[in-house]
LUMLOVEX-19213 format. One record per atom (N, C-alpha, C): residue number from 1; atom name; y, x, z. Coordinates in steps of 0.1 Angstrom, whole numbers. Layout:
N
NUM CA Y X Z
...
***
This chain:
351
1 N -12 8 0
1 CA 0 0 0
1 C 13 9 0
2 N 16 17 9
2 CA 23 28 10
2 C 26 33 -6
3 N 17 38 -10
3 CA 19 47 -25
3 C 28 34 -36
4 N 19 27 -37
4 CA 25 10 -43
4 C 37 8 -41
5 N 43 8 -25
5 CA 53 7 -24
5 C 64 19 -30
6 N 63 29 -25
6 CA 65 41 -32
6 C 69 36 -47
7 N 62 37 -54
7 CA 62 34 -67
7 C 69 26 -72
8 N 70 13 -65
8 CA 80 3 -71
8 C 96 9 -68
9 N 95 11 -54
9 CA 109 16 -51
9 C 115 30 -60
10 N 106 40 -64
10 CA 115 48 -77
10 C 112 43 -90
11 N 106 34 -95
11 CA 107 27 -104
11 C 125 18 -106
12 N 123 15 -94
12 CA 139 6 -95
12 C 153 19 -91
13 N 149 26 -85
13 CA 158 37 -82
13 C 159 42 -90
14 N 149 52 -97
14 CA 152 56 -113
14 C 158 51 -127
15 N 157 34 -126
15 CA 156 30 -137
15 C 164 18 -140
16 N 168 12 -125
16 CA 179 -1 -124
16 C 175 -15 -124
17 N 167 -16 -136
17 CA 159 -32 -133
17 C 151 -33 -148
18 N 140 -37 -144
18 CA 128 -39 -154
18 C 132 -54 -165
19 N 146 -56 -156
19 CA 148 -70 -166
19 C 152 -64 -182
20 N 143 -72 -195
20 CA 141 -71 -205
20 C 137 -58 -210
21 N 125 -59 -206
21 CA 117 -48 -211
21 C 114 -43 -229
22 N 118 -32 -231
22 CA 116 -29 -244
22 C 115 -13 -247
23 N 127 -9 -251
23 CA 123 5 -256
23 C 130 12 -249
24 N 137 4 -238
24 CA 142 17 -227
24 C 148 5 -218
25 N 150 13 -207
25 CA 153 8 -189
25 C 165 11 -188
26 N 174 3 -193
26 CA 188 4 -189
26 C 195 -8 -183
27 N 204 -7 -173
27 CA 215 -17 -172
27 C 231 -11 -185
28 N 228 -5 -184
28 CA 239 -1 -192
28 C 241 9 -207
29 N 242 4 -216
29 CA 245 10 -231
29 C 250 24 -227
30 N 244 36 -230
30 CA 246 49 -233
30 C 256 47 -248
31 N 265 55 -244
31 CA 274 53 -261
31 C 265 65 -272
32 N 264 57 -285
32 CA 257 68 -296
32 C 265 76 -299
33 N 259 90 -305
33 CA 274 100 -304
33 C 281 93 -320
34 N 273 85 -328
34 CA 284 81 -339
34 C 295 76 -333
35 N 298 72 -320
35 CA 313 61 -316
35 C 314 70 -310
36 N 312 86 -304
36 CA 317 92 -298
36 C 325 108 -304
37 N 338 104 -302
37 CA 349 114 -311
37 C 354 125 -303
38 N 362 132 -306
38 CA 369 140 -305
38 C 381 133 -291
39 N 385 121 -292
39 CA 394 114 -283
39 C 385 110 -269
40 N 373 112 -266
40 CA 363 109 -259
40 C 353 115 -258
41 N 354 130 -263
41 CA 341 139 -256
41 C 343 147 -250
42 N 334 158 -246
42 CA 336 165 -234
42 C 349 174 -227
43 N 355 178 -244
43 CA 366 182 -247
43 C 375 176 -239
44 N 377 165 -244
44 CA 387 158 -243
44 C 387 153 -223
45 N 380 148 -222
45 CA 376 142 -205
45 C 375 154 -194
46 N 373 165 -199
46 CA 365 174 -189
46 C 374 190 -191
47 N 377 194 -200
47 CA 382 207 -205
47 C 397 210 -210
48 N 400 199 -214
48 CA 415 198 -217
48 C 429 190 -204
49 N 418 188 -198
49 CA 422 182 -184
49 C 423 193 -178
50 N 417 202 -177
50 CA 420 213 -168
50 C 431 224 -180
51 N 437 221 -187
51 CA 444 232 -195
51 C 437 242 -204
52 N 424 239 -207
52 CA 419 245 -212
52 C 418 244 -230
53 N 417 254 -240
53 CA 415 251 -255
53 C 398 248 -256
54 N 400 234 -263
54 CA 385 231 -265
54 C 385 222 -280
55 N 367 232 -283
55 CA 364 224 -296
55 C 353 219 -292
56 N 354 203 -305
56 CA 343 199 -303
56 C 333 201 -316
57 N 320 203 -315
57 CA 308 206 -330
57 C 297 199 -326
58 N 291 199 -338
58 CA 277 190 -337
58 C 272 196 -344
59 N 258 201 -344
59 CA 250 207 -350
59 C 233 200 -350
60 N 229 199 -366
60 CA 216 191 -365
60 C 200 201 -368
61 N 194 194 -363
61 CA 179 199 -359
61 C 172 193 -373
62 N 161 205 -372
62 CA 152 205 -386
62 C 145 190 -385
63 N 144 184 -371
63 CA 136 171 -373
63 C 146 159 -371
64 N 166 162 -373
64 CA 169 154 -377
64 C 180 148 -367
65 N 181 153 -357
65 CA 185 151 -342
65 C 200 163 -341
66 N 210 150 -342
66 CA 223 157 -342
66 C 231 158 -329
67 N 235 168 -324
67 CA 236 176 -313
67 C 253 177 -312
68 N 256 177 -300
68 CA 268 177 -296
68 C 271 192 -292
69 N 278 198 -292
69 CA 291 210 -286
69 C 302 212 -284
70 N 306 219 -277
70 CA 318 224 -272
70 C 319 238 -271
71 N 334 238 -281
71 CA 335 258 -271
71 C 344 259 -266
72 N 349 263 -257
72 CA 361 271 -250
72 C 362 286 -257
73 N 372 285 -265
73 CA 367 301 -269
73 C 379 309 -262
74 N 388 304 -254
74 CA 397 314 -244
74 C 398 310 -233
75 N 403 316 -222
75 CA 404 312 -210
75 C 417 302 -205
76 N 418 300 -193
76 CA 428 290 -195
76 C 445 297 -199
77 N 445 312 -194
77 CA 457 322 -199
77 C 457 324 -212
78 N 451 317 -220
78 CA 452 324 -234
78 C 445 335 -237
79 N 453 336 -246
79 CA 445 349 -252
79 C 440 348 -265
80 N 437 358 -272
80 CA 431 361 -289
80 C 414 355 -286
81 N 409 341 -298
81 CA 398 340 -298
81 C 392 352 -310
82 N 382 355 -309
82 CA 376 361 -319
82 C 362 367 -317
83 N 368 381 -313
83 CA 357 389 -309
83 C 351 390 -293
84 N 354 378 -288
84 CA 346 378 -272
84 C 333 374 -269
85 N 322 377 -264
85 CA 308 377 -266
85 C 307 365 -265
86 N 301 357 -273
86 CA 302 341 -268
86 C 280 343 -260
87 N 290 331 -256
87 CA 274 326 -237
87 C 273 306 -244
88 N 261 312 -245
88 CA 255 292 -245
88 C 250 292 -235
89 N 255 276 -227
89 CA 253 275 -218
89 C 240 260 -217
90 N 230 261 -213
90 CA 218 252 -214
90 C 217 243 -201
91 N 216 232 -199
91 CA 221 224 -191
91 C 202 219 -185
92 N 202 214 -173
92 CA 184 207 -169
92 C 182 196 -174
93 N 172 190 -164
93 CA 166 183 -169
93 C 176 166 -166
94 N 178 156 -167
94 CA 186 146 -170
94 C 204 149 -167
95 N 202 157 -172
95 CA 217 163 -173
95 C 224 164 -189
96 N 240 173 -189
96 CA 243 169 -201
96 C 251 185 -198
97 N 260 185 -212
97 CA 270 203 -208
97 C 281 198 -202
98 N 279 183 -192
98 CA 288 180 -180
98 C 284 190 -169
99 N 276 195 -171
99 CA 270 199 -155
99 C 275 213 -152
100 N 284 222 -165
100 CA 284 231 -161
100 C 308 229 -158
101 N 307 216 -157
101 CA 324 212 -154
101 C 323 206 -145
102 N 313 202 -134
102 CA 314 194 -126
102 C 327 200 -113
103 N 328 210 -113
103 CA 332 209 -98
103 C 347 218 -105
104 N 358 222 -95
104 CA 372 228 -99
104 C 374 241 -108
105 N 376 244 -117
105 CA 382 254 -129
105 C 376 269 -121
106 N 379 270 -110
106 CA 375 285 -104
106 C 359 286 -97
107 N 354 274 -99
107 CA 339 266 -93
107 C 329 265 -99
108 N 335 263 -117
108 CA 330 261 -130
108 C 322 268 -139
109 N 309 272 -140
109 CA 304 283 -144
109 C 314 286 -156
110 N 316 271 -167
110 CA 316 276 -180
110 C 336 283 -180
111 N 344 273 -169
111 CA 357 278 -172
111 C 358 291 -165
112 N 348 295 -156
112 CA 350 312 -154
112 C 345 321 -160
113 N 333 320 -174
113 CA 332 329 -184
113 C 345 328 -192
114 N 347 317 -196
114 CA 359 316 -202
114 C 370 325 -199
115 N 376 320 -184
115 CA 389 326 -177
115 C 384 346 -181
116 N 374 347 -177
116 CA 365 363 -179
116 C 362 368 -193
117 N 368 363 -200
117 CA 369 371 -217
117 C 358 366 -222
118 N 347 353 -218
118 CA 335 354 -228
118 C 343 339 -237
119 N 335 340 -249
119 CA 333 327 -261
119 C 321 318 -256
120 N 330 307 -245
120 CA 321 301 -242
120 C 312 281 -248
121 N 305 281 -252
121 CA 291 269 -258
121 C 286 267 -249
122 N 292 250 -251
122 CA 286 243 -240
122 C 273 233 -251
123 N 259 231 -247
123 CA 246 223 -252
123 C 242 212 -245
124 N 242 200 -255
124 CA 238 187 -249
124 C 225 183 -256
125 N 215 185 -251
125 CA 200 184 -253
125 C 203 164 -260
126 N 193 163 -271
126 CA 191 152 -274
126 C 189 139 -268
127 N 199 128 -271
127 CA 192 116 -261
127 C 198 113 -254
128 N 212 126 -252
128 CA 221 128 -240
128 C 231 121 -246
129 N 245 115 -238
129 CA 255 103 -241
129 C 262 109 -257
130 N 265 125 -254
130 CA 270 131 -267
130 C 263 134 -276
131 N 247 132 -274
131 CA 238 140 -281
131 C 227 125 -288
132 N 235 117 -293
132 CA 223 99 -294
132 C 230 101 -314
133 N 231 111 -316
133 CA 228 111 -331
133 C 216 111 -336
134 N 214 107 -353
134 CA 202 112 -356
134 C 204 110 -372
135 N 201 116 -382
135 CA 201 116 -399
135 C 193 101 -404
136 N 183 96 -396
136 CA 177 85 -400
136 C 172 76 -389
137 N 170 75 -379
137 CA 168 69 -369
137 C 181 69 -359
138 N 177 55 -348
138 CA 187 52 -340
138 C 183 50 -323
139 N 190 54 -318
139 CA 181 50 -303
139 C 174 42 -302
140 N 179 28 -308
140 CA 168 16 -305
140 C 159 17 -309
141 N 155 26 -316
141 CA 138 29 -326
141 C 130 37 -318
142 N 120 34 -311
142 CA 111 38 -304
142 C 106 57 -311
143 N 106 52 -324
143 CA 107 69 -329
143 C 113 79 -322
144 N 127 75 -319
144 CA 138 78 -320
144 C 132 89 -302
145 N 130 85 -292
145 CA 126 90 -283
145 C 108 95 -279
146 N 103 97 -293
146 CA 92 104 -295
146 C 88 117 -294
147 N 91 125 -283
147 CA 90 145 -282
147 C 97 141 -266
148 N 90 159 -260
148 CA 90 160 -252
148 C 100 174 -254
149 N 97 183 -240
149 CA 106 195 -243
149 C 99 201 -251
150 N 88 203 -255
150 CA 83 209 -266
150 C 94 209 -279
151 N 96 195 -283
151 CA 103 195 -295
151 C 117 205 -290
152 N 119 205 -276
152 CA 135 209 -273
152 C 132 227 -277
153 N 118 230 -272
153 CA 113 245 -282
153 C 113 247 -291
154 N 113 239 -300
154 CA 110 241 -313
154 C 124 238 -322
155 N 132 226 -315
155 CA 142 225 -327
155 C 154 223 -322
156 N 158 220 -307
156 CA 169 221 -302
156 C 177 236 -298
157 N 167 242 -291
157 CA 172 255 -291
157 C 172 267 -301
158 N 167 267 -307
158 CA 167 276 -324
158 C 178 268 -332
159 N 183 257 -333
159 CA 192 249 -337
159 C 209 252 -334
160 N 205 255 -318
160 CA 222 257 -311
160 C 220 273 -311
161 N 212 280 -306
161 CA 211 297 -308
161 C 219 301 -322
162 N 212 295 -334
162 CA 214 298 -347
162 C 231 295 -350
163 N 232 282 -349
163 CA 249 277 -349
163 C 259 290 -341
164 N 256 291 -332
164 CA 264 303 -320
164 C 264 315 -327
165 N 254 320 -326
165 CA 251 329 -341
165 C 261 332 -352
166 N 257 322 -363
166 CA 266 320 -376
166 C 275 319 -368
167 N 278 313 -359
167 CA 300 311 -361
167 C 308 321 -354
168 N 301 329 -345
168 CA 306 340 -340
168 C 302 355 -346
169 N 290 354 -352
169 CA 283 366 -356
169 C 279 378 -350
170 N 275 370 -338
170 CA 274 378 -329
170 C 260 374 -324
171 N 253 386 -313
171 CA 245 381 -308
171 C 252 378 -296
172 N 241 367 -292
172 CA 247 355 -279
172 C 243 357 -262
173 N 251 356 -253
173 CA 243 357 -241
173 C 238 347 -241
174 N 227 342 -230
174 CA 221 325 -229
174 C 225 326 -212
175 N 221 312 -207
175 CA 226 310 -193
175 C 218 293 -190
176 N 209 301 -187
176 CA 197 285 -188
176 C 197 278 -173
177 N 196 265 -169
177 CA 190 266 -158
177 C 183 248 -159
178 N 170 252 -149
178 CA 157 244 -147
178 C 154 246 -159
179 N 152 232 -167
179 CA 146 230 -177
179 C 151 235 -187
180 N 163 243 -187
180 CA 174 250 -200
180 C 164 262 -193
181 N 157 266 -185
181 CA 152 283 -184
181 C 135 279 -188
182 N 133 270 -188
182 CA 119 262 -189
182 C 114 266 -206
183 N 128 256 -217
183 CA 126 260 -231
183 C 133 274 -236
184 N 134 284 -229
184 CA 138 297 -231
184 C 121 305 -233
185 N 121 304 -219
185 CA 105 306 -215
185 C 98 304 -223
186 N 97 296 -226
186 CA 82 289 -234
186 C 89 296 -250
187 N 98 295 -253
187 CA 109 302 -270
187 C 102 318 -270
188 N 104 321 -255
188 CA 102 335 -253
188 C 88 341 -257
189 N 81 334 -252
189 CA 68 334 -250
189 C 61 334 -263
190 N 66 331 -276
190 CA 62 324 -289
190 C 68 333 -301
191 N 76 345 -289
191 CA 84 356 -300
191 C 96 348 -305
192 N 100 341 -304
192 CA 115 329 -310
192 C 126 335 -306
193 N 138 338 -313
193 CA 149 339 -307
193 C 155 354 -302
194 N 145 363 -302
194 CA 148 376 -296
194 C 162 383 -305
195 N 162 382 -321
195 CA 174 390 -327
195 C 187 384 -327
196 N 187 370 -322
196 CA 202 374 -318
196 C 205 369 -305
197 N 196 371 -295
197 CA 197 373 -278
197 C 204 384 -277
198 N 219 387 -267
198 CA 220 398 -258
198 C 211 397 -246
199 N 211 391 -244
199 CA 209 387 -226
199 C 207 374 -224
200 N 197 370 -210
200 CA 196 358 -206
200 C 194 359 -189
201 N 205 345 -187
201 CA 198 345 -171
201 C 201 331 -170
202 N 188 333 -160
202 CA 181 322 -158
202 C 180 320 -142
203 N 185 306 -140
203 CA 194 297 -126
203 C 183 288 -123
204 N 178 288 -114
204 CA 161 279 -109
204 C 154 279 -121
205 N 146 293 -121
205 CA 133 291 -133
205 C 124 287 -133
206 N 122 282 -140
206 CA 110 269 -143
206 C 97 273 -150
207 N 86 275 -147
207 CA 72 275 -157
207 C 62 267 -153
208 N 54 273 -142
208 CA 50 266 -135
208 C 56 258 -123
209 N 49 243 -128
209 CA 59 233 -119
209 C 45 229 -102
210 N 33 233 -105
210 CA 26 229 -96
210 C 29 232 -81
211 N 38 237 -80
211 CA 39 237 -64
211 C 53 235 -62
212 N 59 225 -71
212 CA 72 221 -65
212 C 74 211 -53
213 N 85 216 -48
213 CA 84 212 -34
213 C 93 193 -31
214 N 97 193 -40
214 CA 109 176 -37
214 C 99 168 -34
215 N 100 155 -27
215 CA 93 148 -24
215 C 90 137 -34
216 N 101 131 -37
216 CA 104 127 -51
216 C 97 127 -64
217 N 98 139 -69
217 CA 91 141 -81
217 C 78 143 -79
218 N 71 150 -67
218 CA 56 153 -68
218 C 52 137 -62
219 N 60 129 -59
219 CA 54 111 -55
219 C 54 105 -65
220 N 65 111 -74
220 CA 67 102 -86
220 C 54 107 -99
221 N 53 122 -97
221 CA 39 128 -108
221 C 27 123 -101
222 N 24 120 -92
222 CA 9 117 -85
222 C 9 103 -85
223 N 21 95 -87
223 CA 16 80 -88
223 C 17 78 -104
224 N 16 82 -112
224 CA 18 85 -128
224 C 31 73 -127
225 N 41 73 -121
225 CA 55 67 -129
225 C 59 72 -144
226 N 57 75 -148
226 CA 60 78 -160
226 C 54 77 -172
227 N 36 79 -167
227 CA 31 69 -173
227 C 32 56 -174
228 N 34 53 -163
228 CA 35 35 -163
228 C 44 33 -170
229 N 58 38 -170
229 CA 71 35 -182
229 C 65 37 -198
230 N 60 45 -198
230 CA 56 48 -214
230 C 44 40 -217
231 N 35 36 -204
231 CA 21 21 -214
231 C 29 9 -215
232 N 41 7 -207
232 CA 51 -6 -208
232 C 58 -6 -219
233 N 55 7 -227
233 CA 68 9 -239
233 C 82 10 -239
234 N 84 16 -227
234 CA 95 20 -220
234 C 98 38 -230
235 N 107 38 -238
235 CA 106 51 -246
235 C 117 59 -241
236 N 123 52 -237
236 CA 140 60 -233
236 C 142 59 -210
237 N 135 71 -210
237 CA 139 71 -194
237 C 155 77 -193
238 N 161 62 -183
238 CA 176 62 -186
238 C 180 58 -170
239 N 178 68 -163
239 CA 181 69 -149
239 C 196 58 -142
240 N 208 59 -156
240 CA 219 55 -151
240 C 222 40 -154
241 N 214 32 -150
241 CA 213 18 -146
241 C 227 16 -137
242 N 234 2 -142
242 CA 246 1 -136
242 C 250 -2 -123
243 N 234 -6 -120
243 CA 234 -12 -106
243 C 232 -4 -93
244 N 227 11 -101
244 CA 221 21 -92
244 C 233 25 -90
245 N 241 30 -100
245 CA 253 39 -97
245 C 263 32 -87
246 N 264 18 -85
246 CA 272 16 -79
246 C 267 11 -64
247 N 253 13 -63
247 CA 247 17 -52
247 C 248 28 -44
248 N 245 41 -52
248 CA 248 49 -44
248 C 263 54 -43
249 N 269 47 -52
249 CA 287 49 -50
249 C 291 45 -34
250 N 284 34 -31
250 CA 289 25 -20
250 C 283 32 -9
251 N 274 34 -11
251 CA 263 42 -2
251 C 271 58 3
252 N 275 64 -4
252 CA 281 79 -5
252 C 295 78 3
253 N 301 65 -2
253 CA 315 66 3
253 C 313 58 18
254 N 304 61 24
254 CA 304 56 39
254 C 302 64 48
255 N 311 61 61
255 CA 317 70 70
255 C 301 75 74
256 N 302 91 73
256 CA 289 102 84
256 C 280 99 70
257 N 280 95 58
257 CA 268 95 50
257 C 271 111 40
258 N 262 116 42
258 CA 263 133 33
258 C 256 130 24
259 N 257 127 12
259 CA 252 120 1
259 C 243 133 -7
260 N 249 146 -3
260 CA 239 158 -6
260 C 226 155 -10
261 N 225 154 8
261 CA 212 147 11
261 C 203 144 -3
262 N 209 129 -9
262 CA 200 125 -16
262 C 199 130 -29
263 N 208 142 -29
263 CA 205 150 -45
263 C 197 161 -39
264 N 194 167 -27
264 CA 185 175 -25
264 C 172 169 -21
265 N 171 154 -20
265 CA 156 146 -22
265 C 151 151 -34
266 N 159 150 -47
266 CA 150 159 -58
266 C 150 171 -61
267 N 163 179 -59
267 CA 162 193 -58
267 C 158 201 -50
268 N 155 196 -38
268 CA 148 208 -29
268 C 165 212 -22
269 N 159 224 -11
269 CA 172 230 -10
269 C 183 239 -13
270 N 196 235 -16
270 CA 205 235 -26
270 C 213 241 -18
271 N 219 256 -26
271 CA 229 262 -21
271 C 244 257 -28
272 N 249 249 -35
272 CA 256 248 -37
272 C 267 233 -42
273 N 259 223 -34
273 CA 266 210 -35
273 C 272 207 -25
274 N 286 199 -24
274 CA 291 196 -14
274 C 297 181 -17
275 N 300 176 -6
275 CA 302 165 -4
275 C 316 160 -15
276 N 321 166 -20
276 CA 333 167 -28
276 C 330 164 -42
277 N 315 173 -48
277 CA 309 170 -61
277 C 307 159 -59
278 N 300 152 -54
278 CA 291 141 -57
278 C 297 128 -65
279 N 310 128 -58
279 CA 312 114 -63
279 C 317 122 -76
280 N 323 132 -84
280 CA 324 133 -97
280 C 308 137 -107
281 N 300 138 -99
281 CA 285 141 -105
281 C 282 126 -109
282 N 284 115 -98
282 CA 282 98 -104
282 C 291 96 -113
283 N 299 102 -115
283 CA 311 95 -128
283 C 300 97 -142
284 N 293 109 -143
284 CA 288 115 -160
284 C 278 113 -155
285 N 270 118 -143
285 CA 251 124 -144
285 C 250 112 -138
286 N 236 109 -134
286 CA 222 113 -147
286 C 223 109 -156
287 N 218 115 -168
287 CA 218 114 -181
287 C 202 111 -185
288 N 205 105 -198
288 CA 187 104 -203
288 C 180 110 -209
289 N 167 109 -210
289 CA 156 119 -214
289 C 147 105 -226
290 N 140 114 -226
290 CA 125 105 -236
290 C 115 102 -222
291 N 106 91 -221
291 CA 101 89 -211
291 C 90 97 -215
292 N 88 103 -226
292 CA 74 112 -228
292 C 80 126 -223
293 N 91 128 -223
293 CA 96 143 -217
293 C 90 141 -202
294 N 91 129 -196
294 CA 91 127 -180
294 C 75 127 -181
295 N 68 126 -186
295 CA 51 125 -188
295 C 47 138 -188
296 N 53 147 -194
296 CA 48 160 -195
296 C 50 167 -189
297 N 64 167 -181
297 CA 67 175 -165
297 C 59 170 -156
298 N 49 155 -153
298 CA 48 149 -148
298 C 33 161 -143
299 N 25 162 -162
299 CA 15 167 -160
299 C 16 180 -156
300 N 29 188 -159
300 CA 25 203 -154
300 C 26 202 -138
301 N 34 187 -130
301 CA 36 191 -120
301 C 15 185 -108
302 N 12 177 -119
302 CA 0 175 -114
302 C -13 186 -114
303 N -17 191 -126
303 CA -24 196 -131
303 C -21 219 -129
304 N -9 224 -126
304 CA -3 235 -126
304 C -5 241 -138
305 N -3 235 -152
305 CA -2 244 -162
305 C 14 242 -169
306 N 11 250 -178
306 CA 23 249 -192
306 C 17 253 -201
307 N 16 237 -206
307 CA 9 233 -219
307 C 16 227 -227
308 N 12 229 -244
308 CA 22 213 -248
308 C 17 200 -245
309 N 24 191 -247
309 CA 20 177 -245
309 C 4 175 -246
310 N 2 173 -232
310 CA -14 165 -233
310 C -15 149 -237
311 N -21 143 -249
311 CA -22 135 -254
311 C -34 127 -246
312 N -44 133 -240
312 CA -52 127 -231
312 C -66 120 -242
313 N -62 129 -253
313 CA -76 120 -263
313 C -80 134 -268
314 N -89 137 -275
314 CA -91 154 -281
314 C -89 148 -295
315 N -89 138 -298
315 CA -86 130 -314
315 C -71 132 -315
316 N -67 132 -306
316 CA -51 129 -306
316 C -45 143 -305
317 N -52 150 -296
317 CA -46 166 -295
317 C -51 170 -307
318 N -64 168 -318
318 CA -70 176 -326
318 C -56 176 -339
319 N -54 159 -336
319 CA -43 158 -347
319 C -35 165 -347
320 N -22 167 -337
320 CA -13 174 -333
320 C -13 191 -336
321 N -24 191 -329
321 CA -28 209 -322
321 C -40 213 -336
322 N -44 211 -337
322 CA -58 210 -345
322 C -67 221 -335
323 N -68 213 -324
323 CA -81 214 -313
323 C -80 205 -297
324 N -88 200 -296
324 CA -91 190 -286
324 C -84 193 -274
325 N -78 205 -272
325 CA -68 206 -261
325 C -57 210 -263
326 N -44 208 -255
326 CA -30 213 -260
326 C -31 229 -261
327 N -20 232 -272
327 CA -20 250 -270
327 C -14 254 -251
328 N -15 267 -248
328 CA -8 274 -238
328 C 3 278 -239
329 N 14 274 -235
329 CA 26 284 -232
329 C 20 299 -224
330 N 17 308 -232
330 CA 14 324 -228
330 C 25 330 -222
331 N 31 328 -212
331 CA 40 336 -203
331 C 40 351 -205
332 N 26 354 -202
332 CA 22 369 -198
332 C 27 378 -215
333 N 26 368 -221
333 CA 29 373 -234
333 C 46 375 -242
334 N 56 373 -228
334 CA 68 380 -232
334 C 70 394 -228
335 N 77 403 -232
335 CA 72 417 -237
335 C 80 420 -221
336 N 76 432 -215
336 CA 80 436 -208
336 C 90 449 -205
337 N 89 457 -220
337 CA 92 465 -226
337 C 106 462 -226
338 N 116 467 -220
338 CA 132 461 -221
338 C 131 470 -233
339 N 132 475 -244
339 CA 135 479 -254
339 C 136 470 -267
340 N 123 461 -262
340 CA 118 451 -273
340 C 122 435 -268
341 N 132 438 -252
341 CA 134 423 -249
341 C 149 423 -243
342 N 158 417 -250
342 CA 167 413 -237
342 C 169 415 -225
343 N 180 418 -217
343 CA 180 418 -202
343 C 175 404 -201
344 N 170 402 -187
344 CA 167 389 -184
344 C 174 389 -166
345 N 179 379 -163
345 CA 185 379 -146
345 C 177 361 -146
346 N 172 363 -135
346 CA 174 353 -125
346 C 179 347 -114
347 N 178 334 -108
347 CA 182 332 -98
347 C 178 317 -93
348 N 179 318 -82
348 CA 172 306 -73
348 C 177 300 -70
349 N 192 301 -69
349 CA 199 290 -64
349 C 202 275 -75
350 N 199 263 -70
350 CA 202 252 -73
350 C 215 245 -80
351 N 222 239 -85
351 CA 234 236 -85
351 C 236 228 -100
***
């Protein structure tokens, strides 16, 4: 009963209300980035509000999936854009390239590379509010939310690396974190990406998920929530249900409530939120995923591998894979040899 219970309650926590069930769990319309301009993107809300020079670009994927950007290419003093190393910045898992403006200009990862002489790219993973383009499909098409991070290995990140690339002509730093160090990893691992990497660091690394510690997500992978959204045909997991946000709005703004708290229910413990983020983290985050993205974290966090998508049939993986089980992400198989690899930095802090 307990687990049952469990289950329904982040079912509705995650998702807002199961009223009119279809191809995604929303109380509220995510805008597609076709209605989303230049007068209303990240630019414009987030970076030009602080004084900052910002462009906005879009760049599309081999399978079709048109992608939002931003660069700051100077600091907020000015200065000559040109020849400053440009840094892509890779955002986690139901997040967007809000996450790296959330908190004050001197707080900001991306406006202190900036302020610091780098050419800074900000990346909005597919699916995301700026990132609901596509060359032939539309959100409402069940298609449309068919890949997991796999596809984000294969055609999102070779997609924005390459763009950064051509328009700077430079090689790029990277700056991943969770699931932005997750599809690095696995890129890495596959030989992808090395000639025009400088450097990468990586902010809570991600491979293996089997011993993560949130209560949350290992309740939520052991009771298959996310299966159950995806046999319901639930294709679009869309956490920002209208009813939730103004739940925990109400909830946060109440006297002695540390709202931290309930963002370290999923992250574990976090060196660097405070009671001051939160209520502008509810204004943009959570953002949405594919509910088959949430299936596959689901399995690495049950099972402790990094695999591609387990299809759960060997007909089904034979299709895909052509053999009855998913391939391996080979870790052991990024070179160790700093000659033949990038610096690499990590770090464990949260945020």
């Amino acid at each position: 009963m307990a687990n049952s219970l469990t289950t329904i309650f982040l079912v509705i926590l995650f998702c807002g209300s199961a009223v009119g069930i279809g191809t995604k769990l929303s109380l509220t319309k995510v805008q597609d980035s076709a209605f989303v301009g230049a007068d209303d993107g990240i630019c414009k809300s987030m970076v030009e509000t602080q004084n900052y020079v910002c462009q906005e670009h879009t760049v599309t994927t081999r399978d079709g999936y048109i992608l939002s950007m931003q660069r700051i290419p100077v600091g907020q003093s000015g200065g000559t854009p040109g020849n400053r190393p440009p840094v892509l910045l890779q955002h986690g898992l139901l997040m967007d390239g809000i996450t790296w403006l959330l908190n004050p200009p001197d707080q900001s990862l991306a406006l202190i590379l900036a302020d610091n002489g780098f050419d800074v790219w900000l990346a909005s993973t597919r699916g995301t509010k700026y990132s609901r383009g596509h060359t032939s499909l539309s959100p409402d098409d069940p298609a449309y939310w068919d890949w997991s991070w796999d596809e984000l290995v294969a055609y999102d990140l070779p997609a924005t690396f390459q763009y950064v690339h051509d328009q700077t002509g430079q090689k790029l730093h990277y700056v991943g974190h969770s699931l932005g160090t997750l599809i690095a990893l696995a890129s890495f691992s596959q030989g992808q990406l090395y000639t025009m990497l400088s450097s990468a660091a990586l902010l809570s690394p991600v491979a293996y998920a089997g011993q993560m510690t949130s209560p949350l997500a290992t309740n939520a992978a052991n009771n298959f929530i996310a299966e159950a959204l995806y046999w319901l045909g639930l294709h679009e997991f869309n956490p920002r249900g209208e009813s939730v946000i103004k739940l925990l709005n109400s909830i946060c703004k109440k006297p002695g409530v540390d709202c931290t708290n309930l963002l370290t229910s999923f992250t574990g413990q976090n060196c660097c939120l405070n009671v001051s983020v939160v209520g502008v983290f509810l204004e943009h985050e959570p953002q949405p995923t594919s509910t088959k993205n949430m299936v596959h974290l689901a399995q690495m966090i049950r099972e402790g591998t990094i695999t591609m998508y387990d299809y759960k049939d060997e007909d089904e993986n034979r299709k895909h894979y052509g053999q009855p089980t998913p391939p391996v992400y080979n870790m052991t198989s990024i070179p160790n040899d700093p000659s033949s690899l990038p610096q690499l930095w990590r770090a464990g802090c949260n945020f």
